[in-house]
VOLUMLO-55893 format. One record per residue (C-alpha): residue number from 1; chain; x, y, z. Coordinates in nm, 2 decimals. Each point is the difference from the previous one (the first is absolute). Example, Ala and Ser with C-alpha at 12.3 -4.5 7.8 and 13.67 -1.06 7.14 Angstrom:
NODE / n / chain / X / Y / Z
NODE / 1 / A / 1.23 / -0.45 / 0.78
NODE / 2 / A / 0.14 / 0.34 / -0.07
END
This chain:
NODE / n / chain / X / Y / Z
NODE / 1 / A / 17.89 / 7.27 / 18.01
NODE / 2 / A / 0.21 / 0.09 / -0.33
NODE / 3 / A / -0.12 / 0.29 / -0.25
NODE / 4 / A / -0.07 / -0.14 / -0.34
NODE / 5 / A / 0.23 / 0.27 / -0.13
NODE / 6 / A / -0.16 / 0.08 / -0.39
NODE / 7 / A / 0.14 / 0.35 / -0.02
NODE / 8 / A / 0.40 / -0.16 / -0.04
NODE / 9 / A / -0.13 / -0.29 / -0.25
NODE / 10 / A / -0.16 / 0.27 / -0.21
NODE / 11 / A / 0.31 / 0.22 / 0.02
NODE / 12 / A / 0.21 / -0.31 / -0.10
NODE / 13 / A / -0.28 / -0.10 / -0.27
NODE / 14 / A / 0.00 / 0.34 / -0.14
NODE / 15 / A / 0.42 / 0.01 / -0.02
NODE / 16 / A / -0.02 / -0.32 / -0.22
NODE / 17 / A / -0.28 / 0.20 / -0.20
NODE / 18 / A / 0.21 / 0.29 / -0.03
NODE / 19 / A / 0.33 / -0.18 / -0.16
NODE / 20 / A / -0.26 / -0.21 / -0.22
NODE / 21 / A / -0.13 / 0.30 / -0.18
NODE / 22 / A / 0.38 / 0.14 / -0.05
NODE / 23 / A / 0.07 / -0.31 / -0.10
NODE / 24 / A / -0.24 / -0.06 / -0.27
NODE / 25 / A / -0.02 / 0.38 / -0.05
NODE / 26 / A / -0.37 / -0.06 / 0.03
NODE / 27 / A / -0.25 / 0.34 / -0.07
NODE / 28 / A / -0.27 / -0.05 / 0.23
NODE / 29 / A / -0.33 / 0.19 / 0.11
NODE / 30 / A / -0.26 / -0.07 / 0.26
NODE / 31 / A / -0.31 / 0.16 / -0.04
NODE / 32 / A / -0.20 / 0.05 / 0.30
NODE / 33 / A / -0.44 / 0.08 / -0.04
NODE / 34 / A / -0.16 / 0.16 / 0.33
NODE / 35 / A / -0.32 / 0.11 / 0.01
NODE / 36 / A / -0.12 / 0.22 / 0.26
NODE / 37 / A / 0.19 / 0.14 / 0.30
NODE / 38 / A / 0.02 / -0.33 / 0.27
NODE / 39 / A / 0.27 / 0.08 / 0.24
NODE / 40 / A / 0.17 / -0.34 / 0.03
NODE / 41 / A / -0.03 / -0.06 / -0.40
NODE / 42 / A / 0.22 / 0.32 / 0.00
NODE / 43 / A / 0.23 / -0.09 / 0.28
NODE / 44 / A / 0.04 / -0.35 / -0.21
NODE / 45 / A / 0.06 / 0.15 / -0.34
NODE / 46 / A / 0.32 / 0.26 / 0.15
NODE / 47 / A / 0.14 / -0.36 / 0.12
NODE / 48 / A / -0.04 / -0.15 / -0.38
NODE / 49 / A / 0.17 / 0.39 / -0.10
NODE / 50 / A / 0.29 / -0.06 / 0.26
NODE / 51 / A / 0.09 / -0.36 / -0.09
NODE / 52 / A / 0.00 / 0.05 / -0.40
NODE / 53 / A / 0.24 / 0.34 / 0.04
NODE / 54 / A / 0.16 / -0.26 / 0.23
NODE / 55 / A / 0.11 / -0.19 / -0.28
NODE / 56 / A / -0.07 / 0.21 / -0.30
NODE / 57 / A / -0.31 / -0.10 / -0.15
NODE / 58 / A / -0.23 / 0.28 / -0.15
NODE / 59 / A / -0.34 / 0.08 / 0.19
NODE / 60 / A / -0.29 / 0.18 / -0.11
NODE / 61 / A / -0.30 / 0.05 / 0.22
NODE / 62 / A / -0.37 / 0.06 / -0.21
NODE / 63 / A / -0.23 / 0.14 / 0.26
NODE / 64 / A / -0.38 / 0.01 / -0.08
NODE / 65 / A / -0.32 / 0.16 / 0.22
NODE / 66 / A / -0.19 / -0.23 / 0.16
NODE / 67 / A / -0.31 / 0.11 / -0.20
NODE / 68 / A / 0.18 / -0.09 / -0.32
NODE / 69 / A / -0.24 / -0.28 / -0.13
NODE / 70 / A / 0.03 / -0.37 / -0.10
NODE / 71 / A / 0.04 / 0.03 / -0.40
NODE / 72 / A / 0.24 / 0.29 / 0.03
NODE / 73 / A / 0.21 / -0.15 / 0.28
NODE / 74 / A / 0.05 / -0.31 / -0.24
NODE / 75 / A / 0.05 / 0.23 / -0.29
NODE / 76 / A / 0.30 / 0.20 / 0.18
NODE / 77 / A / 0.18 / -0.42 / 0.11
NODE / 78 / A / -0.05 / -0.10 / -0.31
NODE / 79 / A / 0.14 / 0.33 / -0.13
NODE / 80 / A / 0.32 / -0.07 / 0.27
NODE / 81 / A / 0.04 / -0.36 / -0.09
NODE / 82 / A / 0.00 / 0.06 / -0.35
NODE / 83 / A / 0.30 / 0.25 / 0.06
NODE / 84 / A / 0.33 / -0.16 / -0.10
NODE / 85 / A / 0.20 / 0.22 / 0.23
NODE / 86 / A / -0.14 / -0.21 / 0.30
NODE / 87 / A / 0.11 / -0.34 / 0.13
NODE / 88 / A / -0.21 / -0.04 / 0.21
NODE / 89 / A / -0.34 / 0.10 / 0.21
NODE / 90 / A / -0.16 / 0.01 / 0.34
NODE / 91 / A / -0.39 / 0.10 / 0.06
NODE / 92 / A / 0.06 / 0.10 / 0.37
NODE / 93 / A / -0.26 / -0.17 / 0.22
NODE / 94 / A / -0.25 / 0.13 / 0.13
NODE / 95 / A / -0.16 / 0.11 / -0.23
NODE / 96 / A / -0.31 / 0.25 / 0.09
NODE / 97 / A / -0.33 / -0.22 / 0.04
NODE / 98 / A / -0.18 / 0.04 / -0.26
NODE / 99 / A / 0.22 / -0.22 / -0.21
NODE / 100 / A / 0.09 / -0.39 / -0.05
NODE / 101 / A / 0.33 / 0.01 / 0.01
NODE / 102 / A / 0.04 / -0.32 / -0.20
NODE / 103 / A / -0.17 / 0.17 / -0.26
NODE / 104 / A / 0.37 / 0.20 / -0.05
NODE / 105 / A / 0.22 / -0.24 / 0.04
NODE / 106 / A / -0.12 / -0.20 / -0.24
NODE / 107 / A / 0.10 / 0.27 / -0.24
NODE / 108 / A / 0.35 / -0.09 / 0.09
NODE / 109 / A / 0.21 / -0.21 / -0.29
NODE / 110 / A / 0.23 / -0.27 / 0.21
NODE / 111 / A / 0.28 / 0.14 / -0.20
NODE / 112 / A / -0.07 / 0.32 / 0.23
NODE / 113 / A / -0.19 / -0.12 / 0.32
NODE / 114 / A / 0.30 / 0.07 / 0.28
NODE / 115 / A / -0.19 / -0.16 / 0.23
NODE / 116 / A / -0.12 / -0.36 / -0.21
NODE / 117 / A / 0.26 / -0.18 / 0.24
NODE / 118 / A / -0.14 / 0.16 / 0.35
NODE / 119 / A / 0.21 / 0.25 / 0.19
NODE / 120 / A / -0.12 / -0.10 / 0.31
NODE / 121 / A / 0.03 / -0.34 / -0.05
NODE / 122 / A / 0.36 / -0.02 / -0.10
NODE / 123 / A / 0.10 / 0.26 / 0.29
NODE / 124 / A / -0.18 / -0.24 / 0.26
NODE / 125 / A / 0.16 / -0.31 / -0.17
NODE / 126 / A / 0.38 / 0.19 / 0.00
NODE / 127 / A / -0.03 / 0.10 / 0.37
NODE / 128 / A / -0.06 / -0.36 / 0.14
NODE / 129 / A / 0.24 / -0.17 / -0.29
NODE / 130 / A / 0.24 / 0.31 / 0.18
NODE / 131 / A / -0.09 / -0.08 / 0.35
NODE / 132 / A / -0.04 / -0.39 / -0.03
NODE / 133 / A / -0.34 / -0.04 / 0.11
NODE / 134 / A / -0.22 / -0.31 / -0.19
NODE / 135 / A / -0.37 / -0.02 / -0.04
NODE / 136 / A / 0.03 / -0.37 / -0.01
NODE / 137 / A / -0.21 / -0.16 / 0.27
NODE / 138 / A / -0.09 / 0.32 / 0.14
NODE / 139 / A / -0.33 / 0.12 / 0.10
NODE / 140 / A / -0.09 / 0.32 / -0.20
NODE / 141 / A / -0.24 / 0.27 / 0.03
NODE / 142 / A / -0.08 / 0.21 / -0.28
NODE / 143 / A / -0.18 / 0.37 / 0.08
NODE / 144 / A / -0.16 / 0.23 / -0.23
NODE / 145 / A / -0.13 / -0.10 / -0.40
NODE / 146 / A / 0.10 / 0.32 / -0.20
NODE / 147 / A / 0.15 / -0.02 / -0.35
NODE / 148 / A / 0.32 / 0.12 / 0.10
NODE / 149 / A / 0.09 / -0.26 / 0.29
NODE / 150 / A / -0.29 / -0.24 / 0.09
NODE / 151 / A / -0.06 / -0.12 / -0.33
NODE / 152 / A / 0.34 / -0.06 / -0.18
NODE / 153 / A / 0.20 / -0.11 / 0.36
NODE / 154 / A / -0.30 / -0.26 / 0.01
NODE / 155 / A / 0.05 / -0.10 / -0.37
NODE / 156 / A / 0.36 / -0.07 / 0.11
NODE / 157 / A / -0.04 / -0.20 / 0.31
NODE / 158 / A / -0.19 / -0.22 / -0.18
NODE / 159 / A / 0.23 / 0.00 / -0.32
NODE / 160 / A / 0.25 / -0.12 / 0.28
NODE / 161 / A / -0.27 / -0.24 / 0.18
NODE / 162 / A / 0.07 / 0.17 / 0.30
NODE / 163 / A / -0.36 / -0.04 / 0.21
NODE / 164 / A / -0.14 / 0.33 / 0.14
NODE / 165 / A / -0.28 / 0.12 / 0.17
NODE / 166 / A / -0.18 / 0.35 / -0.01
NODE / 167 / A / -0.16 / 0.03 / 0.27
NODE / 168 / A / 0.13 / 0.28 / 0.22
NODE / 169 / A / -0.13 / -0.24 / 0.34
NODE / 170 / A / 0.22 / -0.23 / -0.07
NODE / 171 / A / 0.36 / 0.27 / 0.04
NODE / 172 / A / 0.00 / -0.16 / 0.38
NODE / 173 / A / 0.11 / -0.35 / -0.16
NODE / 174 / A / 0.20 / 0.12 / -0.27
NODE / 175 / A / 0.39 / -0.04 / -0.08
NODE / 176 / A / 0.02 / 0.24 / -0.26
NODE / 177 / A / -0.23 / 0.30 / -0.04
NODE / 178 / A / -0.02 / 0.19 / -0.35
NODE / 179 / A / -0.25 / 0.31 / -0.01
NODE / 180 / A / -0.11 / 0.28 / -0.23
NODE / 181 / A / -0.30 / 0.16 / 0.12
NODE / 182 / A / 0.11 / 0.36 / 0.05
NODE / 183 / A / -0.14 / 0.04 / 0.33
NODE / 184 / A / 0.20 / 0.12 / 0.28
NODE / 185 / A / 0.04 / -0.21 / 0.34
NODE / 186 / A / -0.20 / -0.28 / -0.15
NODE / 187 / A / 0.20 / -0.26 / 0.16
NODE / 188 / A / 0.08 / 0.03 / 0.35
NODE / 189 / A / 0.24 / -0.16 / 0.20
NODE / 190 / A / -0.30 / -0.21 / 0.14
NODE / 191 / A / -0.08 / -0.12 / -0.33
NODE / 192 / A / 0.33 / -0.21 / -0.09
NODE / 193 / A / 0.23 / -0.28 / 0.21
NODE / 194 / A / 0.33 / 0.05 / 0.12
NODE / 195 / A / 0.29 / -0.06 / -0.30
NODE / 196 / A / -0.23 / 0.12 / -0.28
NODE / 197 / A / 0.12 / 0.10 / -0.34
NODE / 198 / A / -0.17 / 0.25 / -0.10
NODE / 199 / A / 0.02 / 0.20 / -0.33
NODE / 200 / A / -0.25 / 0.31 / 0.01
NODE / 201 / A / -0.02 / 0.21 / -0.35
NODE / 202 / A / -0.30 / 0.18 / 0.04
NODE / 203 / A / 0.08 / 0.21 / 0.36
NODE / 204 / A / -0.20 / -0.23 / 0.19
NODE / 205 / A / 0.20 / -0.14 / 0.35
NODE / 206 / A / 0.00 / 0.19 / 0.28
NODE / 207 / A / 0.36 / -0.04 / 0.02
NODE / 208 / A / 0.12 / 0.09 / 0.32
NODE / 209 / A / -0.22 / -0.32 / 0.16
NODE / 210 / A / 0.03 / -0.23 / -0.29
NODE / 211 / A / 0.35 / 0.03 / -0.01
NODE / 212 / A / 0.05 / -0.13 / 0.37
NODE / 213 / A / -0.13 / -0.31 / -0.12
NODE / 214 / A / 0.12 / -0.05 / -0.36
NODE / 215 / A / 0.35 / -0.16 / -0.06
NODE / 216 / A / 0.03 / 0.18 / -0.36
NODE / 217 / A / -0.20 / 0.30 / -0.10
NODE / 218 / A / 0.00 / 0.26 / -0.26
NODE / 219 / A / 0.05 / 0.33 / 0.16
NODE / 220 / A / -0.29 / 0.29 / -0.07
NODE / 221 / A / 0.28 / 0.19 / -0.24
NODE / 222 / A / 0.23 / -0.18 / -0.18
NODE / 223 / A / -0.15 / -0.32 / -0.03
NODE / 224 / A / -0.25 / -0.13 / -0.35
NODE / 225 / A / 0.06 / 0.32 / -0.15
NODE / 226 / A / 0.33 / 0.10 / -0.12
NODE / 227 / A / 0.01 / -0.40 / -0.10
NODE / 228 / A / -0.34 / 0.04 / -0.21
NODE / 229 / A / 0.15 / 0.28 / -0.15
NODE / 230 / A / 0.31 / -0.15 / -0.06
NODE / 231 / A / -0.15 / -0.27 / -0.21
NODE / 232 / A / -0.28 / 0.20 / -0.21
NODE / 233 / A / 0.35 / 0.11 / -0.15
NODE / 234 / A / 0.15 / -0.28 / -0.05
NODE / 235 / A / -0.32 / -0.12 / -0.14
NODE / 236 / A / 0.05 / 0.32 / -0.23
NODE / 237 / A / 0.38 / -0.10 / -0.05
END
């Protein structure tokens, strides 16, 4: 079993950002919206923090209550975008119920949408170009639908015509094994066939039996996230 290792390629990723924006002498800022107090949303933005210090990009964080409502939300992004000073802007997801999020992306200009090319996308697609693995002829399984994995690693697999299923029954047959659900010990040991690859950005493996049986796997810390961070800035570069 080998470690898909994303915490060293988004150290190395982040170098080549840092010696870019010296380079270039480039002034950038990344504006970050949270609305309400989730935990993980918080845990996720200090990471975003860390990495632009990291290479010496500004960062601002714009915190709203969570019983802010729907026009004045979008009067306070528009009121961000609209602020030459940024380069670029994150609405950090969730977001609490009672709103669409689509509703506030959309409010995003391409010009200033950090994550128009998906994050997670190009961290998943570095790590296997890194490691070697193809999805050609492989059998994969898909799990979860949310907007921030589901939906745009789907969009890609079929931009590649790489054939997927989504249906978490079918992890027993499957070769490769990409999920984002954000539920914990989802995927058991039971659930998957020895030498596996399995590439889990939302929490969800129970790693200590999946990992007996995978032959790469991306560890619980230091795996999706330091790459998808990694490449919202060079998205933002």
């Amino acid at each position: 079993m080998k470690i898909l290792n994303g915490k060293n390629l988004a150290r190395k990723i982040l170098d080549e950002l840092k010696k870019e924006i010296e380079k270039k002498q480039l002034k950038l800022k990344l504006a970050v919206v949270l609305v309400g107090d989730d935990f993980m949303s918080k845990v996720f933005i200090r990471k975003k923090k860390e990495a632009c210090e990291k290479v010496g990009i500004g960062f601002e964080l714009f915190k709203f209550s969570p019983k802010i409502n729907s026009r004045n939300l979008k009067k306070e992004i528009k009121k961000i975008v609209n602020n030459p000073e940024i380069s670029g802007l994150v609405i950090q997801l969730p977001l609490p119920k009672k709103f669409n999020p689509k509703e506030f992306l959309k409010i995003i200009p391409e010009e200033k949408n950090v994550e128009l090319v998906s994050p997670v996308v190009c961290a998943i697609s570095r790590l296997l170009k890194e490691y070697r693995i193809s999805l050609r002829n492989k059998k994969v399984v898909l799990v979860g639908e949310g907007l921030l994995v589901g939906q745009p690693v789907a969009k890609w697999l079929r931009g590649k015509k790489i054939k997927f299923s989504k249906n978490i029954n079918k992890t027993k047959q499957a070769d490769v094994i990409i999920s984002g659900v954000g539920k914990k010990n989802l995927i058991k040991g039971n659930m998957v066939k020895r030498g596996v690859v399995v590439i889990d950005v939302g929490g969800d493996l129970d790693f200590k039996t999946v990992s007996k049986k995978a032959s790469y796997i991306t560890p619980i810390l230091g795996g999706v996230g330091p790459m998808t961070v990694a490449c919202l800035l060079k998205n933002l570069v």
